[in-house]
DRENDO-1510 file (C-alpha; in Angstrom, 1 decimal, always signed):
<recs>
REC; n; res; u; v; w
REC; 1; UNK; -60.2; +104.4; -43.6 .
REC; 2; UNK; -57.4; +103.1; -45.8 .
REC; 3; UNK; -55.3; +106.1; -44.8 .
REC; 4; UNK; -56.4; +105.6; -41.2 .
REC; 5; UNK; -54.7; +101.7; -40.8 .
REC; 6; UNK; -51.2; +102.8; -43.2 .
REC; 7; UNK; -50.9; +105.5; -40.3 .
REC; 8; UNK; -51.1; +102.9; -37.5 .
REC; 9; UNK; -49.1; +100.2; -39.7 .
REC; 10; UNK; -46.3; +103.3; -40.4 .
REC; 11; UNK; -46.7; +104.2; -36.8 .
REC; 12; UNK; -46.0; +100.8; -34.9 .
REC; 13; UNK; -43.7; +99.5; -37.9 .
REC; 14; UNK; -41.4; +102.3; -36.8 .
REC; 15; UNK; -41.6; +101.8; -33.0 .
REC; 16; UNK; -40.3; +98.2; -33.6 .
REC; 17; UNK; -38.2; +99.3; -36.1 .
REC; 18; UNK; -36.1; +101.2; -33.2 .
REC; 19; UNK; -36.3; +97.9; -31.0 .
REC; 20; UNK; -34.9; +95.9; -33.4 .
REC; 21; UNK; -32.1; +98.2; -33.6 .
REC; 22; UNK; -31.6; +98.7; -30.0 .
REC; 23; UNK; -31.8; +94.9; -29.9 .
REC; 24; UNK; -28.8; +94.7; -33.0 .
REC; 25; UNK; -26.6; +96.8; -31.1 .
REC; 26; UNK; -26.6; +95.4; -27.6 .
REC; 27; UNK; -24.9; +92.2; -26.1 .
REC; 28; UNK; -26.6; +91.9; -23.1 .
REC; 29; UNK; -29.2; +88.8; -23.2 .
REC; 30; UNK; -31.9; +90.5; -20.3 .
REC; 31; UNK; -31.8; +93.5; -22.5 .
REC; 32; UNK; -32.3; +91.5; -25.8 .
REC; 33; UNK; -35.0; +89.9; -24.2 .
REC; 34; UNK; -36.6; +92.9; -22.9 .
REC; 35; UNK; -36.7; +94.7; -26.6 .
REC; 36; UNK; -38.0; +91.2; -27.8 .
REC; 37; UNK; -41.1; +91.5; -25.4 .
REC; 38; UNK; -41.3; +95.3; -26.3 .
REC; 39; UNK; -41.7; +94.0; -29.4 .
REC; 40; UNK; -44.8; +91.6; -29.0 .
REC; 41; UNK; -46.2; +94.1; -26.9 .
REC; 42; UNK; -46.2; +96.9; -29.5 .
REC; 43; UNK; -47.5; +94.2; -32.1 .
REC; 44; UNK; -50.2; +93.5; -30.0 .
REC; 45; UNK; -51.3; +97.2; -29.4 .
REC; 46; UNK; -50.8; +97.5; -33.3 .
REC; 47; UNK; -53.3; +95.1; -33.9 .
REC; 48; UNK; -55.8; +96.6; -31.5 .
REC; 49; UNK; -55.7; +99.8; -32.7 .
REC; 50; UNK; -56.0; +98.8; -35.7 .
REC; 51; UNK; -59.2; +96.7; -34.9 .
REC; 52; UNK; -60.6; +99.4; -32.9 .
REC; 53; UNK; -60.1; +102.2; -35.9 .
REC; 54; UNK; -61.8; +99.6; -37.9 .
REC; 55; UNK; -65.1; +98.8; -36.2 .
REC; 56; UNK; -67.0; +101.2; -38.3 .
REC; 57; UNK; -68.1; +103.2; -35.2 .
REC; 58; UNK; -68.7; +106.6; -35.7 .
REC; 59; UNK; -67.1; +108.8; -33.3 .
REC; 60; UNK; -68.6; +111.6; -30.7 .
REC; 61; UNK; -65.1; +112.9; -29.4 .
REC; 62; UNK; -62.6; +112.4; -32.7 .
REC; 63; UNK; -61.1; +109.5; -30.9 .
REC; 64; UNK; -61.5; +106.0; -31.3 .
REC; 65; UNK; -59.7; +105.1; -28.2 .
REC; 66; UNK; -62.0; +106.9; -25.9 .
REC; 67; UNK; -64.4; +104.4; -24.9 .
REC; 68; UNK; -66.6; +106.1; -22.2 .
REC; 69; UNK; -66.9; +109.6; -24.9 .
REC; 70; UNK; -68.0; +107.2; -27.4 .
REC; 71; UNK; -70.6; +104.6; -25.5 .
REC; 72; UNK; -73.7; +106.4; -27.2 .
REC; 73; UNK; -72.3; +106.3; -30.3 .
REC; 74; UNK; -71.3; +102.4; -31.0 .
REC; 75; UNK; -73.5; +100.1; -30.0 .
REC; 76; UNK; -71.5; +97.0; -30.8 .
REC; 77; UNK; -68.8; +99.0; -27.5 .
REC; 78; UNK; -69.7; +97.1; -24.5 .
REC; 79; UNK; -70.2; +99.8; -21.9 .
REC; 80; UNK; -68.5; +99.3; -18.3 .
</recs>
């Protein structure tokens, strides 16, 4: 599990890592304030899939994003 949430962490950490550069480099303010939303909007999908990796749901399909392959196998997943 440990391994699971330093591979989302390294994984998002990076993607704002190159928005923050892309953000040092430029001079334009739409375009700074674009890569800040990117920003926010990568943090929040970090957190989620880090929540969702860590519900302690076993997994039918291997992936924890796949809500509908996995309805039978979390009961805590509200099903649509």
């Amino acid at each position: 599990m440990a391994g699971i949430v330093a591979f989302i962490l390294a994984l998002y950490t990076s993607k704002i890592g190159v928005l923050v550069f892309l953000s040092r480099i430029t001079k334009n303010k739409s375009q700074l304030l674009s890569y800040y939303a990117c920003c926010g909007l990568v943090t929040v999908f970090g957190v989620m899939s880090i929540l969702v990796a860590t519900v302690q749901c076993t997994t039918a399909s291997g992936y924890y994003w796949a809500f509908y392959a996995n309805r039978e196998t979390c009961p805590s997943e509200a099903s649509p």
